[in-house]
Short mmCIF file of the C-alpha atoms (twelve columns), coordinates in Angstrom:
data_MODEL
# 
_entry.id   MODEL 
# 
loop_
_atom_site.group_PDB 
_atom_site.id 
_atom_site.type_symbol 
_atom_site.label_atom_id 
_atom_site.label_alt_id 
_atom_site.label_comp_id 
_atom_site.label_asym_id 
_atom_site.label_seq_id 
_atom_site.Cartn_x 
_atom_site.Cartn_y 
_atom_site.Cartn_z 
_atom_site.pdbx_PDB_model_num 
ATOM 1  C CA . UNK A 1  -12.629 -12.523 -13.682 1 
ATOM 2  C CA . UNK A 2  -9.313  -13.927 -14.902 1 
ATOM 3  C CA . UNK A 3  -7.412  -12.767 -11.521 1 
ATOM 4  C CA . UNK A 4  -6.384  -15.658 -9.675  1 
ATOM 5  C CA . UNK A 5  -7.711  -15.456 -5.788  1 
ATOM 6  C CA . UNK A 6  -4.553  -14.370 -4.365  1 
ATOM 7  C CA . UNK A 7  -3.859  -11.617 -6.821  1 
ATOM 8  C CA . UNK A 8  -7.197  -9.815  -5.950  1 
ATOM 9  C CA . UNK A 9  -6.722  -10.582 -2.271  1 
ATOM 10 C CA . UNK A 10 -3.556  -8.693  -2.943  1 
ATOM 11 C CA . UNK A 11 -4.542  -5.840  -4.873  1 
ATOM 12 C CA . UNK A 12 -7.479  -5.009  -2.388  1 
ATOM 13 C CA . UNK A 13 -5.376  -5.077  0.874   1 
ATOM 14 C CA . UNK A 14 -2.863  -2.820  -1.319  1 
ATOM 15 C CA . UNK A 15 -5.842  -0.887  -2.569  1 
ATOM 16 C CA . UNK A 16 -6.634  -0.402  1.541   1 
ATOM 17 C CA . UNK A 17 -3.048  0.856   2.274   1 
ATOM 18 C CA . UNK A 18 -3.694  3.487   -0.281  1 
ATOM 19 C CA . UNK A 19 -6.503  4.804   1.136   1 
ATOM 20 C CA . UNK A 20 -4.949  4.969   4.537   1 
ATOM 21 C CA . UNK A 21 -1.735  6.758   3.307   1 
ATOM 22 C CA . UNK A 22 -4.376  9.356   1.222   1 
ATOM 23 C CA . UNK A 23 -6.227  9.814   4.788   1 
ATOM 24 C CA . UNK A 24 -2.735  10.378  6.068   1 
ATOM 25 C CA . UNK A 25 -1.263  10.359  9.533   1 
ATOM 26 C CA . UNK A 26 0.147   6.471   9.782   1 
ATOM 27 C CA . UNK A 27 3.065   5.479   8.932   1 
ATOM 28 C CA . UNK A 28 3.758   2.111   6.788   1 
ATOM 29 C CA . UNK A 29 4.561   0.098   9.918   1 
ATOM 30 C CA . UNK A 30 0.885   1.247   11.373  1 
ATOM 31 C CA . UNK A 31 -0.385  0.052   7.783   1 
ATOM 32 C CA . UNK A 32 1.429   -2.844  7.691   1 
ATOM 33 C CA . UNK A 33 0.273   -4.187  11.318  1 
ATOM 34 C CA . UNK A 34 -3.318  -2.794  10.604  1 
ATOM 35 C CA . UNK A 35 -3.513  -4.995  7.155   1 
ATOM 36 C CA . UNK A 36 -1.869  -8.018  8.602   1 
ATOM 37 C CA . UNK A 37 1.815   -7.932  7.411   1 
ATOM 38 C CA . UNK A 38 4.506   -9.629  9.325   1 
ATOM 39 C CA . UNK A 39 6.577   -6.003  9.378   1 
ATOM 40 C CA . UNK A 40 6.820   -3.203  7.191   1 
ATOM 41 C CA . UNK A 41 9.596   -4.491  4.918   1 
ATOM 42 C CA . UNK A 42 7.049   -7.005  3.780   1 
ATOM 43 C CA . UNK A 43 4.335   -4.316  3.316   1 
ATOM 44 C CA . UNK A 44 6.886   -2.115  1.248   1 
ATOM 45 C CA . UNK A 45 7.717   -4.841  -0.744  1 
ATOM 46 C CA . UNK A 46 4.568   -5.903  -1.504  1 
ATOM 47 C CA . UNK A 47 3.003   -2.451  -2.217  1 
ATOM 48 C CA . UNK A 48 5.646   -1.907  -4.977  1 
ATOM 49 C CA . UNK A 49 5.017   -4.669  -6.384  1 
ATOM 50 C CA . UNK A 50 1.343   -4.066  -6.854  1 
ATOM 51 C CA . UNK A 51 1.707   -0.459  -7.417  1 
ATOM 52 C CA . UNK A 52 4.662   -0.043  -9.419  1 
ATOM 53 C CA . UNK A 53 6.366   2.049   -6.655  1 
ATOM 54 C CA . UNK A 54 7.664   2.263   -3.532  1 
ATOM 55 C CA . UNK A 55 4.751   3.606   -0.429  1 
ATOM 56 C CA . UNK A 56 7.301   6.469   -0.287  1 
ATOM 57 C CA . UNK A 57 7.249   7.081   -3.627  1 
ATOM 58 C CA . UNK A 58 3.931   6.884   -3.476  1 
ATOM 59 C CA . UNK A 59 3.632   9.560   -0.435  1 
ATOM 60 C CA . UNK A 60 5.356   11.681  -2.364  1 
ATOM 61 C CA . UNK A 61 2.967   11.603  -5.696  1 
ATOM 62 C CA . UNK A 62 0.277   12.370  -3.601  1 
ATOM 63 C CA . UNK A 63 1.766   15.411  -2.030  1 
ATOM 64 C CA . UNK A 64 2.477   16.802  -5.658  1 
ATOM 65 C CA . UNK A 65 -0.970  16.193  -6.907  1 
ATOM 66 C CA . UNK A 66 -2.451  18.184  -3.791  1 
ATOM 67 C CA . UNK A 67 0.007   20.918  -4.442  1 
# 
């Protein structure tokens, strides 16, 4: 435990958009509105700061790991 509630609410919705963008074929204002953000501003913003990186930046580690 340790996580307060709104942390781990956090990290699992961001964990979510991650498996969406590995699935591929929506872009982050499909994630965004699928997971509940206001727009996809919010979403990017969010994501980073979770993930350490942008969802683009993200995108783009992905591709390089399939490659």
């Amino acid at each position: 435990m340790g996580t307060p509630p709104a942390r781990w609410r956090a990290a699992r919705i961001i964990e979510r958009a991650c498996e969406l963008m590995l699935r591929g074929g929506l872009v982050d204002k499909q994630i965004a509105d699928r997971l509940g953000f206001s727009d996809e501003f919010h979403f990017s913003r969010k994501f980073k700061q979770v993930i350490g990186q942008s969802p683009r930046q993200f995108r783009r580690s992905l591709s390089r790991s399939r490659a």
